[in-house]
C-alpha positions, 0 to 999 in steps of 0.5 A: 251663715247662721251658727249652726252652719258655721259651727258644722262648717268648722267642725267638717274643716277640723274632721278633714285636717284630722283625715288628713294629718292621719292620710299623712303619717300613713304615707309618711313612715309614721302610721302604725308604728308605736309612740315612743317608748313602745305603747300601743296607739290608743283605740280612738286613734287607730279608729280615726287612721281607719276611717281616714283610711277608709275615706280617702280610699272611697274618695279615689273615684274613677272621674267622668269629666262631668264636674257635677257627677264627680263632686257628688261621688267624691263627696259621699266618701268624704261626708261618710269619712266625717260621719265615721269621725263623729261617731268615734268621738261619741264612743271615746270624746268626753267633751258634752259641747264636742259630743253635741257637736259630732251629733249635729254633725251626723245629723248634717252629713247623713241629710246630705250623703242621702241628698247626693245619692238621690242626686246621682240617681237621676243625673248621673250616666248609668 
């Protein structure tokens, strides 16, 4: 695998357990209650619990059987989840090698979210 590849690979495992970890403290009590001691979650956290949210909800898709339409709609929300994630590391990150990287990530999810709806145009059932 080249290094771009492994380094955008990388980079979606880390946005997905982020979406995750955030999925979970909304079902599990946490989400949208303050930190200790009062303070409000920061702006780049309730941007990421949004878009996690947004994402997983996109990813409940009604399934067809057909395991190829179901991975290319469940993928969408998914690609669209890490695109939403990387743009909210450029507006609040400081990182010049993570805001490089949220930039290649973009770059490789909007290519693919664009590959999957041509997809779906023609093989998906209408």
């Amino acid at each position: 695998m080249k290094k771009k590849q492994l380094r955008i690979g990388c980079a979606l495992a880390a946005l997905a357990l982020a979406a995750s970890a955030a999925l979970a403290q909304g079902h599990g009590g946490h989400a949208n209650h303050p930190p200790a001691g009062g303070a409000k979650p920061s702006a780049s956290t309730q941007a990421y619990e949004a878009a996690a949210a947004r994402m997983h909800e996109g990813m409940g898709i009604s399934y067809s059987g057909n395991a190829d339409v179901d991975f290319a709609r469940g993928m969408i929300p998914h690609h669209r989840g890490a695109v939403d994630m990387a743009r909210i590391q450029l507006q609040h990150g400081k990182d010049p090698a993570l805001r490089k990287l949220a930039q290649e990530v973009i770059a490789a999810q909007e290519k693919e979210i664009a590959f999957l709806e041509d997809w779906l145009r023609r093989h998906a059932p209408r």
